[in-house]
C-alpha positions as CSV (number, residue, x, y, z in Angstrom):
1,X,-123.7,56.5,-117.2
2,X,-123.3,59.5,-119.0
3,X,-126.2,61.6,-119.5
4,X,-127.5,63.5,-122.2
5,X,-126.4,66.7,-122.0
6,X,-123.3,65.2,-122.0
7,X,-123.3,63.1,-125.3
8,X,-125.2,66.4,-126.7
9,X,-122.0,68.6,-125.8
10,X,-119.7,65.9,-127.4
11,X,-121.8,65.9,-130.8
12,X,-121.6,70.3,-130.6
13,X,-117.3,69.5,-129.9
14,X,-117.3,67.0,-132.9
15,X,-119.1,69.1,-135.5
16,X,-116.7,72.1,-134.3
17,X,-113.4,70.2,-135.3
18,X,-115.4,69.0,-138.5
19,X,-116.0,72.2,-139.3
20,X,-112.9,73.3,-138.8
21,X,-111.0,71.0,-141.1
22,X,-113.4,71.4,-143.8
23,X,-112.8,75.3,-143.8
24,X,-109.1,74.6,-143.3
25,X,-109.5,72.3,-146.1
26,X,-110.7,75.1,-148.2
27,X,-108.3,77.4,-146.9
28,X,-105.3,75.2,-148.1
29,X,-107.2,74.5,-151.2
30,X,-107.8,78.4,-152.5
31,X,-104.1,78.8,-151.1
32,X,-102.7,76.4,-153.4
33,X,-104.5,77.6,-156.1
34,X,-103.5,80.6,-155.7
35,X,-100.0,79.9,-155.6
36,X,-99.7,78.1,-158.8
């Protein structure tokens, strides 16, 4: 069974990439924009 420390680290790991893509999301975005 996994424990919760485990489970705890997952949740930390999933709202890192989430994170991520959203800032990479706005990234892209303010690129774009700035390119046309």
């Amino acid at each position: 069974a996994l424990s919760s420390r485990n489970w705890s680290r997952v949740g930390i790991i999933l709202l890192g990439i989430i994170l991520m893509v959203i800032i990479i999301d706005l990234i892209s975005s303010s690129i774009r924009k700035r390119i046309v």
